[in-house]
C-alpha positions in Angstrom: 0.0 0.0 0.0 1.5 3.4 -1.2 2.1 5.6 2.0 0.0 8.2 0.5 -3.0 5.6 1.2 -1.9 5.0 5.1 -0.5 6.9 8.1 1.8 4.9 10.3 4.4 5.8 13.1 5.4 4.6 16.9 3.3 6.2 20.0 5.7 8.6 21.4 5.7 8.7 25.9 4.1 12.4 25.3 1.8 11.2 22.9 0.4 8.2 25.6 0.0 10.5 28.6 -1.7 13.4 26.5 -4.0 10.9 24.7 -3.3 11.7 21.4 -1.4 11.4 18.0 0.9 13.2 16.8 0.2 14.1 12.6 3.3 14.9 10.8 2.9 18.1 8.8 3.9 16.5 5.9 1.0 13.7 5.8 -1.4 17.0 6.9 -3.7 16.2 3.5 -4.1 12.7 4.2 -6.3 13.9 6.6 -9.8 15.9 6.5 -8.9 19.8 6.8 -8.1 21.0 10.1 -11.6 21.1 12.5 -13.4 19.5 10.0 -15.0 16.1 11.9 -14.4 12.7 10.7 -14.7 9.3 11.8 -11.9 7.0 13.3 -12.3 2.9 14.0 -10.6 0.8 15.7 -13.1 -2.2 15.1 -14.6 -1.6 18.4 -15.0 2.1 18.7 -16.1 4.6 16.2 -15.0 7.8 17.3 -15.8 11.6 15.8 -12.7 13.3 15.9 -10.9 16.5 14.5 -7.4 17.6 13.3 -6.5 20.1 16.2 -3.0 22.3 16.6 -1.2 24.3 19.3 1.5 26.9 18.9 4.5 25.7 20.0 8.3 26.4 20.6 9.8 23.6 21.3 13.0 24.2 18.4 13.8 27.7 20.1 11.4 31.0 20.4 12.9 32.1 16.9 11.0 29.3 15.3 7.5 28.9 16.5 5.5 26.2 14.9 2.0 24.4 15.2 2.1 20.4 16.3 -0.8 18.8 14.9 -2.8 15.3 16.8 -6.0 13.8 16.9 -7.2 13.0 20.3 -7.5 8.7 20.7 -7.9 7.1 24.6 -6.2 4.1 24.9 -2.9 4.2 23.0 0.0 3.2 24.6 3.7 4.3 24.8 5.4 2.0 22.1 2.4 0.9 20.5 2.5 1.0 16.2 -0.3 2.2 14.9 -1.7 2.7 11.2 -4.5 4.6 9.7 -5.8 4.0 6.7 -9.0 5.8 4.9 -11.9 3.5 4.6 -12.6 2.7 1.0 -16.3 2.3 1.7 -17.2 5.2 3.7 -15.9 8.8 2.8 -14.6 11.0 5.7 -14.0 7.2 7.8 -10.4 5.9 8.3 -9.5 3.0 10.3 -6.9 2.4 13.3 -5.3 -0.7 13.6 -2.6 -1.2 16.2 0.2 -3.3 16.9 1.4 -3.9 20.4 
């Protein structure tokens, strides 16, 4: 599967305790536009969820930049996750995790 068609990377500590994941700028329009709602499953859960960003500085103050997540309970620190879009719903993608 072309990575174009899936999102994939390694829950980070920060991304386990704040209960979200992290999306890479550059995969930003695999995604819905930011604060537009779509639907994420896991197989058990279907959850509404949005793109969200905060400002933040964490290269230096002379480069301020947005990190972008989408809140998801129940990741863990370590855990592989993948998201692909769902070929039979629009606006749905599916989570599948590796532990």
């Amino acid at each position: 599967m072309p990575t174009n068609e899936r999102y994939s990377r390694k829950i980070s500590a920060e991304e386990a305790k704040k209960k979200h994941i992290f999306i890479l700028k550059d995969s930003l329009d695999f995604f819905p536009p930011q604060g537009k709602a779509f639907t994420i499953s896991d197989g058990s859960t279907d959850k509404e969820v949005f793109l969200e960003s905060y400002r933040c500085t964490c290269r230096g103050p002379q480069l301020p930049h947005e990190h972008y997540f989408v809140r998801w309970e129940g990741i863990r620190f370590g855990e592989r996750i993948t998201i692909t879009k769902d070929v039979k719903a629009a606006e749905r993608y599916v989570l599948v995790s590796k532990r």
